[in-house]
N, C-alpha and C positions, 0 to 999 in steps of 0.2 A: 437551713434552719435545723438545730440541735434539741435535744429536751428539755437544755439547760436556760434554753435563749426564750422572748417572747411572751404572751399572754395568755396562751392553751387554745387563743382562739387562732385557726385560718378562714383568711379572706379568700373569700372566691368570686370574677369574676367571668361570668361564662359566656361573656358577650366580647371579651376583650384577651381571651391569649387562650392557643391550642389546648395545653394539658383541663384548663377550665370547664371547657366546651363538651372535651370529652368526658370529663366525670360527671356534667349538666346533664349530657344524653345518656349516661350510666343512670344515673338518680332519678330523672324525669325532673330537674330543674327548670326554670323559666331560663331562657337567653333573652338578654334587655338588648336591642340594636342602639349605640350611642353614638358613633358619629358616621357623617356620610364619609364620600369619595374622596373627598379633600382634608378628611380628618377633623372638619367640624360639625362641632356638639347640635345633635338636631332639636329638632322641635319637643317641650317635656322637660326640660333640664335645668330650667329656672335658670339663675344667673351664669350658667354654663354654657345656655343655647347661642350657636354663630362663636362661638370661640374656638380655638385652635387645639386640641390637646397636645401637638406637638410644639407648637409652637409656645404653649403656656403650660407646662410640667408641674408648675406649682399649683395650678387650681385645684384640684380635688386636696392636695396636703392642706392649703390653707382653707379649704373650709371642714377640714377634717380639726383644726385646729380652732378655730371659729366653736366649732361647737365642743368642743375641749374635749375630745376623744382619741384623740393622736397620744398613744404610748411613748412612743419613740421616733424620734428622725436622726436616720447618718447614711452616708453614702457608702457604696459596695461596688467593686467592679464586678462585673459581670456579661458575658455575649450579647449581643444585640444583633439581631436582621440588617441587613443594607441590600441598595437594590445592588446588582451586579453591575451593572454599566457605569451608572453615575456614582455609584456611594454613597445615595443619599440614605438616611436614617427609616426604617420601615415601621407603619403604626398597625397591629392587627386590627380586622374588623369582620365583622360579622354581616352576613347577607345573604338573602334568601336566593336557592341557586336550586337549577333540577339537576338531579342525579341519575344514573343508570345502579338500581340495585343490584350489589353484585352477590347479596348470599338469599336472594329469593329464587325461585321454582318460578318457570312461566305456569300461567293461571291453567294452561291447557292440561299439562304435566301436572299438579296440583289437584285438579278437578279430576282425574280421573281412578276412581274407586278401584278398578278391576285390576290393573296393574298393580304386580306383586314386588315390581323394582321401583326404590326409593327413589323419587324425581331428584336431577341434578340441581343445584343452582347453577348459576352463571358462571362465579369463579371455580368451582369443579369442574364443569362445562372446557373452562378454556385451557386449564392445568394440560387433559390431556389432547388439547387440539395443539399445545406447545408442545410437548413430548415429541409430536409425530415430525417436526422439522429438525431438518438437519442444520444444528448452529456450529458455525467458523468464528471465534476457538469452540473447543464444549464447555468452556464457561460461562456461554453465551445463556446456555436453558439453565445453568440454575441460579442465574442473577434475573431472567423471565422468573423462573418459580417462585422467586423472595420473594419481588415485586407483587406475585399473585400473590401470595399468602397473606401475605401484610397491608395492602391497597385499603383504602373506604369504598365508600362508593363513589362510580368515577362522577365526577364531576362534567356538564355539557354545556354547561352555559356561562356565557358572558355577559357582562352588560358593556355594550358598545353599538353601536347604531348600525356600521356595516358588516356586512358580514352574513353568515351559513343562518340563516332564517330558520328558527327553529319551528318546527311542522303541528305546534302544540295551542290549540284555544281552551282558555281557558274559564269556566263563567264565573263573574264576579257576583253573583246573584247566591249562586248554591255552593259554589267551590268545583264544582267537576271540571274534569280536566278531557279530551278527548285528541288524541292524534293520529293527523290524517295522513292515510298512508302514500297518496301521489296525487298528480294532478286531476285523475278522472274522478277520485273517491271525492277531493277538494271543489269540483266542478258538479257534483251531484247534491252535497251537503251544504254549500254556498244558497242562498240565502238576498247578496247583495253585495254588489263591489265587484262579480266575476266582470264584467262585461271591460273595466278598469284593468284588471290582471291579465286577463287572455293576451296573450301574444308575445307579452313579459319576461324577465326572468323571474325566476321565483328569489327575489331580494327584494329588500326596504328600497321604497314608499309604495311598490306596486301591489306586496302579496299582503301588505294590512291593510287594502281595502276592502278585501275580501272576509265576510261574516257570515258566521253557519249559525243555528238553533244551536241550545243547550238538549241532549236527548234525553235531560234529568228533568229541565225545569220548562223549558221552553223558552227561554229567556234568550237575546241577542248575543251572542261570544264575536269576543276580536281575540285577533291571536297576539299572545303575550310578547310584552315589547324585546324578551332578548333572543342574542342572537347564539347559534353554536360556535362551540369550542373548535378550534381551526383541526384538531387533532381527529374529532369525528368527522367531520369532513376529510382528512388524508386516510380516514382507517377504509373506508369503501373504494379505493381503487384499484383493488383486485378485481373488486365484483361488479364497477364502474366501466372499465377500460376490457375491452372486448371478453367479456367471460367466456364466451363459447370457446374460444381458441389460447384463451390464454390465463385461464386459472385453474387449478393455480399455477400464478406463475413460479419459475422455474428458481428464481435469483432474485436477492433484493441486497441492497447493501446499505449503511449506514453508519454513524460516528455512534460509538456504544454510548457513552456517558448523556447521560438523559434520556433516550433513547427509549428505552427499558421500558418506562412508564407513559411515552409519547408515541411514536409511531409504531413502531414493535407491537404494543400492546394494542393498541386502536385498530391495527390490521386485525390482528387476531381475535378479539370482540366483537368488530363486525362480522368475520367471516365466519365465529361459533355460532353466532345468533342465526343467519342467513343462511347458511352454509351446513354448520353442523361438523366443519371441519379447517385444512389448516390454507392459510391464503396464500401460500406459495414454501416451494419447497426445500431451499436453503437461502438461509441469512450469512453475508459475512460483515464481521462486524468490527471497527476498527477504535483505536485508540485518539487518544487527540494529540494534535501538530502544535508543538511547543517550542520556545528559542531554542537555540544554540546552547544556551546554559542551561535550561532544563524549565524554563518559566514559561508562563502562561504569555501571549500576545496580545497585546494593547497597544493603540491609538496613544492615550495617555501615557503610558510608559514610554513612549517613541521605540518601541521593537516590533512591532505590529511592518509585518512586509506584504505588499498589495501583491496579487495574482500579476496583474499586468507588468508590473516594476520586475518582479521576478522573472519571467517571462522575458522580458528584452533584454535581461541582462544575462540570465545563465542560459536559457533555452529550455522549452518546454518538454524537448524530450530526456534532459536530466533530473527536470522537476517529478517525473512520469516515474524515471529509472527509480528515485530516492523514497518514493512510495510505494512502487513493486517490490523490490528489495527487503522492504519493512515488516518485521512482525507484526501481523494486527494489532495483534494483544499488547504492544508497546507502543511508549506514547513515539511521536517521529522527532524529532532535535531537526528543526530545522534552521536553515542559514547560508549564505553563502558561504563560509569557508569550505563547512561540508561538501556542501553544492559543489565546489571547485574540486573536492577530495574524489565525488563519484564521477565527476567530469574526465579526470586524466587516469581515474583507474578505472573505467570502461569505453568510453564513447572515445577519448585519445584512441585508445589502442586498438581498437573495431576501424577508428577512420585511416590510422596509421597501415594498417594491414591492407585498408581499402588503397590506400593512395602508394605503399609499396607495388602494388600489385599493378594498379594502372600506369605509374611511371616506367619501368620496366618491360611490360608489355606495350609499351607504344614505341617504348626505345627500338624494341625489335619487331616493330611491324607487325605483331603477332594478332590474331583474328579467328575466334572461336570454329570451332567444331561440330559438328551434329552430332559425333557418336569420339568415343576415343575408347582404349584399354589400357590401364594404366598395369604399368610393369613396377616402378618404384616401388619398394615396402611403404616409406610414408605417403604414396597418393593412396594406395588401397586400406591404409589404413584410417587417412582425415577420411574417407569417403563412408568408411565402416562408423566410426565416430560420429559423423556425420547421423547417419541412421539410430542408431542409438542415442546417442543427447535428444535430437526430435521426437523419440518414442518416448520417451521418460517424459521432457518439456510437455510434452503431449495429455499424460497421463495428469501431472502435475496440475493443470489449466483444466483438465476434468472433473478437478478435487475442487477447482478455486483457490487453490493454493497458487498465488502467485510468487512468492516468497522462494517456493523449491523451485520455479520454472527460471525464476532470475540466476538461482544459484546455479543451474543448471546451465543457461545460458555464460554464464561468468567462466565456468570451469572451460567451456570449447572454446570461447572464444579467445578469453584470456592465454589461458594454460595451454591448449592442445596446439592452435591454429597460429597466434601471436608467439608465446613461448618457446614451441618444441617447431612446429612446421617451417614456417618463418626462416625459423630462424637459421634450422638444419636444411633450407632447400637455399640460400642465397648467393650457393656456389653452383647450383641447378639452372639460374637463369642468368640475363642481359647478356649483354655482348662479351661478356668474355666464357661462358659456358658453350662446351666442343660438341656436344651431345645433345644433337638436334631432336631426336624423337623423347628423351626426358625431359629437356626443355620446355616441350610443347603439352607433353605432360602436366607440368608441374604449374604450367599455367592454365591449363585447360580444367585440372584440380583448385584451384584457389578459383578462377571465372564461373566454377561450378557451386563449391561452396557458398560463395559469397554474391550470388544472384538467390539460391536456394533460401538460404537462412535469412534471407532480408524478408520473405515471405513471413518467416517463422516472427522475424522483427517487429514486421508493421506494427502490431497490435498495441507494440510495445514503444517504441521510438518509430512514432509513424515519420518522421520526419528524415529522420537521416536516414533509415531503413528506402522509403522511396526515394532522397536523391539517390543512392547506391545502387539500387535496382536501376532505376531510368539512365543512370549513365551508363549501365554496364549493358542492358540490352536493347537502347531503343526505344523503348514501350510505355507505353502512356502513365502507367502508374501501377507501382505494388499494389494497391489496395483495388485492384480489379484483378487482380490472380487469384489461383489459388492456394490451399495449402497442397505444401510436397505431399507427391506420390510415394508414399515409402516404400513400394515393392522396385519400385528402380536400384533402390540403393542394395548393397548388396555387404550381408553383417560377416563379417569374420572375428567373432569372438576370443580366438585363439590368438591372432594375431594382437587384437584389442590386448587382452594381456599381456604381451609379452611387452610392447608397448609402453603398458604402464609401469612394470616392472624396469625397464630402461630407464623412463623416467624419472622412477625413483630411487634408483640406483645413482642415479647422474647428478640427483641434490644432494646424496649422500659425499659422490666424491667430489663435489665443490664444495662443501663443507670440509671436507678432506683438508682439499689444497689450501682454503681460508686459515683452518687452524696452524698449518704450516710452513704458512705464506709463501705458497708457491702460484706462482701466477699461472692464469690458466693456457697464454701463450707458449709457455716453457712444456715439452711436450714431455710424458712419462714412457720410459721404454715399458716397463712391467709394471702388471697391478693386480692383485689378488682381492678377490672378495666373498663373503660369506652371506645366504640369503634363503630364502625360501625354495627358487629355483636357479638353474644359467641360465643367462641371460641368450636367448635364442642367436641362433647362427646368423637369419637371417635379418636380426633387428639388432645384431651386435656393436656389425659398423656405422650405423648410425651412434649409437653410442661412445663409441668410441673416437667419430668428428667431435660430438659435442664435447666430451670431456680431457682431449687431445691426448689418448692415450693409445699405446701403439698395439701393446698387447695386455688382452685383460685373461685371467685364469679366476678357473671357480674353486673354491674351498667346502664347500658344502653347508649344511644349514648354519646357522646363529643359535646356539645355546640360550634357551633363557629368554630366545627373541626369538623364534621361530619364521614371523611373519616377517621379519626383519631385514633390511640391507645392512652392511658394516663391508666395512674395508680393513684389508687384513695388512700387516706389516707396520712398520714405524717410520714416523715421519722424516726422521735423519738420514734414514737410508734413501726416498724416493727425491729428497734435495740434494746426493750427490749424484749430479745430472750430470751426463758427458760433452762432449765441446761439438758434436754434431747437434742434440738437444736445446744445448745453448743457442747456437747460432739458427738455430729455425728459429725459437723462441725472439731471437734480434731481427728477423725477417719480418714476423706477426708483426712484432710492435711497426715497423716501419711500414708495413701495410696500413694500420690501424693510423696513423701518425700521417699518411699519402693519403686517404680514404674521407678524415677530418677535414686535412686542407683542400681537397677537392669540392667539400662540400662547401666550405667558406668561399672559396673561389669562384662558385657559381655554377661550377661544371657541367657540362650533359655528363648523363649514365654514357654514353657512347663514347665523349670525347677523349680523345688520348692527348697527355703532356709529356712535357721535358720535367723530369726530378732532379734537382740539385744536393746530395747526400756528402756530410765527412765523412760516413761510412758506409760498408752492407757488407753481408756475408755471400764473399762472391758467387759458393755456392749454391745458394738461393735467390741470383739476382735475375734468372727468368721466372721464376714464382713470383717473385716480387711485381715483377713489369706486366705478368700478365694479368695477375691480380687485379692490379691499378691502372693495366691502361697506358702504362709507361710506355712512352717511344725507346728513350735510352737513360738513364742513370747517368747522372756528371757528378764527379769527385768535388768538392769547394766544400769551404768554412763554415757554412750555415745551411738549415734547411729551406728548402723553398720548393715551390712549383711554378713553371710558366704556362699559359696555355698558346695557341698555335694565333 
């Protein structure tokens, strides 16, 4: 409405739409109650009573017409309420409801003259019993503070038949109201009906038999037919559920969005009133689980995915991973494809690691230890790793941060263990590794690992964490262990660096070799590079397996990049490889090429075959054969394998 538009006069109706209501109680206005629960016209409304207003939108126009007082009629678009679920069209109404005042002073506080401190109300009261909880994110307290600021008074009642029995008689005689505070105050003030309720729950039809005196008038009280708000009911189970030993409690958690003004709040209201303080001491608080595309989930839409459907289909400890992982603070995308994306870039390659490990050690008879010393740079260093990733994951799961403990988890598992371990020890084991006490090493390092951290797992992927445990030691179940002993493990921080540094030297020169397509089979006699620090003596050669480089030389720091790796020299010079280089590089492939078809063939890790090759580089034709297993190499037209 403009200045230009109109009569000068506004309609107001204070019985029929929020902004009304509130300028009603601003003014001291009447509020007229017009229609009931179903949205029909009550009793009083002449030829309007028992009619629908939603259903008939034209009646009050046409009797505004009728009595030829209608200015104008035209249509306007504008918002309208619908219910959430079904959609249907929503009609405001008006209705008497009891409240919890939230900007009064108790009578106590109020009443007392000698006190020189201004008594709180309620929502001051509760402002700073929010303050004192620790909220995950922190914008968890100041969407609590809005809430407080801006609230009514709350609202506690329903009208509905079952339900939280509100503890309130009211007399219809004088108006007083009195509420009783439990069963023995109710059982002294009773009157008539106890004998009916004793033994009962306090719910409809038992506790309205029950009728106390008015102590105004003396007149017979029942208690008022509604019932409480489900939310006052959920806000007392701090103070419900064993208070002695467990308020407040420690942890609560919950979907932020509505939240706010429902549970969140109803805790904290009871527990200022009761209490005087906060009902438990950290909230974390999450975002909402929405499709694939970024939409909300519905039944009607057909993207709406059951717990159970999801569950048989991906497993529930991906469903677990895809929620640990997540920012609270962000809504979750969820889906199957995803679901398939956190599947083979975690739980694959944990079980892959799991099942290199055991194929391999059964090939070789191999059978844990009580005690060992590991001599390898990479045992003492996953073992170092080992102790450090669980102190952090550790700290992480202190905060409630699940998000860093995952990440944490992803970097060992992935990167350290899968990546770099793995990957650098697979000439360390099976039947073709000569070096019986590293061998045993290197298993006795992954058997350690990976019984260990399935402890750290459980919590998390209770499922696959315990098969992996119970296959590996026997024992009833992960989830009656306990957590690692971290004074076992033993940190070498120095090494940890140097380590990481290798690391990231070795993605720098496979980015190298990418950019100038040199394969990483073809070995490099020399290689210079620039960085922060050398790369240590004794975490060289490992380096140097991985990135088949024969000798590596340091240059000193990176200009401009200090923290930096770079590879020094040009890329034309390290592709004119010499015909010893070549021919290893023709050996790899043919390994890699023997190694495939082994796998397609069925092979045992033990078994040895006959190789049919046009060619090899005969210099490297016992590398080759011991590599794979080969009995002898035959010259012919095609490649092939036979087994025995």
């Amino acid at each position: 409405m403009t200045a230009e538009e109109g009569t000068g006069l506004v309609h107001i109706a204070p019985g029929a739409g929020e902004e009304d209501f509130k300028l009603a109680k601003e003014e001291n206005l009447a509020v007229v109650e017009s229609i009931d629960e179903s949205a029909n016209y009550i009793d009083g409304f002449g030829g309007l009573t028992g009619k629908n207003a939603k259903e008939d939108p034209n009646l009050v126009i046409d009797k505004l017409k009728e009595k030829g007082v209608l200015f104008k009629e035209e249509n306007y678009a504008h918002r309208y309420p619908v219910c959430w679920r079904c959609k249907t069209e929503l009609v405001w109404r008006v209705v008497d409801e009891w409240y919890i005042a939230m900007d009064h002073t108790s009578p106590e506080a109020s009443s007392d003259k000698s006190s020189k401190v201004k008594p709180k109300t309620l929502r001051e009261q509760m402002v700073e019993v929010a303050k004192k909880i620790n909220w995950i994110p922190k914008f968890g307290l100041e969407r609590e503070l809005d809430w407080l600021k801006n609230m009514h008074d709350w609202l506690i009642s329903k009208k509905r038949y079952w339900g939280l029995a509100l503890p309130i008689w009211e007399c219809s005689n004088c108006g007083n109201f009195e509420v009783v505070g439990g069963k023995e105050e109710l059982e002294e003030k009773a009157v008539s009906g106890w004998d009916k309720f004793s033994g009962n729950s306090p719910h409809r039809p038992w506790i309205d038999q029950v009728k106390i005196k008015c102590s105004q008038c003396q007149s017979m009280v029942t208690r008022i037919p509604d019932v409480g708000s489900p939310w006052l009911d959920a806000g007392i189970v701090s103070i419900s559920t064993m208070p002695q030993d467990w308020f407040p409690a420690d942890f609560i958690t919950e979907s932020f969005p509505g939240q706010f003004k429902n549970w969140f709040y109803s805790l904290i209201a009871m527990s200022t009133v009761l209490k005087n303080t906060n009902p438990f001491k950290t909230i974390l608080g999450f975002a909402t689980l929405l499709d694939e595309k970024g939409e909300e989930m519905h039944k009607s839409k057909g993207n709406a995915i059951e717990f159970n459907e999801a569950a048989d289909r991906i497993g529930v400890d991906v469903m677990r991973w895809m929620y640990l992982r997540q920012n609270p603070a962000d809504n979750l995308l969820f889906g199957y494809h995803r679901a398939d994306e956190v599947r083979r870039w975690f739980h694959l390659r944990l079980w892959n690691v799991y099942a290199f490990f055991v194929n391999y050690a059964n090939s070789d008879n191999w059978s844990t230890k009580d005690k060992f010393t590991p001599e390898n740079v990479l045992d003492k260093w996953l073992l170092s790793r080992l102790k450090g990733n669980i102190e952090n994951l550790q700290k992480a799961l202190e905060k409630y941060d699940a998000a860093d403990a995952v990440g944490n988890v992803e970097i060992f598992i992935i990167r350290d263990l899968s990546n770099w371990f793995v990957r650098r020890s697979r000439d360390r084991i099976g039947p073709t590794a000569e070096n019986l006490k590293d061998k045993n090493d290197a298993y006795q390092t992954l058997y350690y690992v990976l019984t260990e951290y399935s402890k750290v797992l459980a919590s998390m992927i209770p499922f696959m964490s315990d098969e992996i445990y119970r296959n590996l030691t026997g024992e009833s179940s992960v989830h009656l262990s306990s957590w690692p002993d971290l004074r076992q493990f033993k940190s070498e921080p120095k090494l940890e660096q140097d380590m990481e540094n290798a690391i990231k030297l070795a993605s720098v020169i496979h980015a190298f070799r990418k950019m100038g397509n040199i394969k990483v089979r073809i070995p490099l006699i020399d290689l210079t590079y620039k960085g922060p620090s050398a790369i240590s003596k004794k975490v060289e050669q490992t380096l140097k397996a991985e990135v088949n480089v024969k000798n590596l030389g340091y240059e000193g720091v990176f200009k401009g990049a200090e923290k930096d790796f770079a590879v020094s020299g040009n890329i034309s010079h390290l592709k004119s490889a010499g015909n010893q280089a070549l021919a290893e590089g023709e050996a790899r492939e043919i390994i890699r090429q023997i190694q495939i078809a082994r796998k397609e063939a069925g092979c045992d890790l033990s078994e040895h075959v006959v190789v049919t090759l046009p060619n090899w580089p005969k210099e490297f034709e016992e590398y080759i054969k011991k590599s794979t297993l080969s009995k002898k190499l035959i010259k012919g037209k095609e490649f092939a394998i036979s087994r025995n």
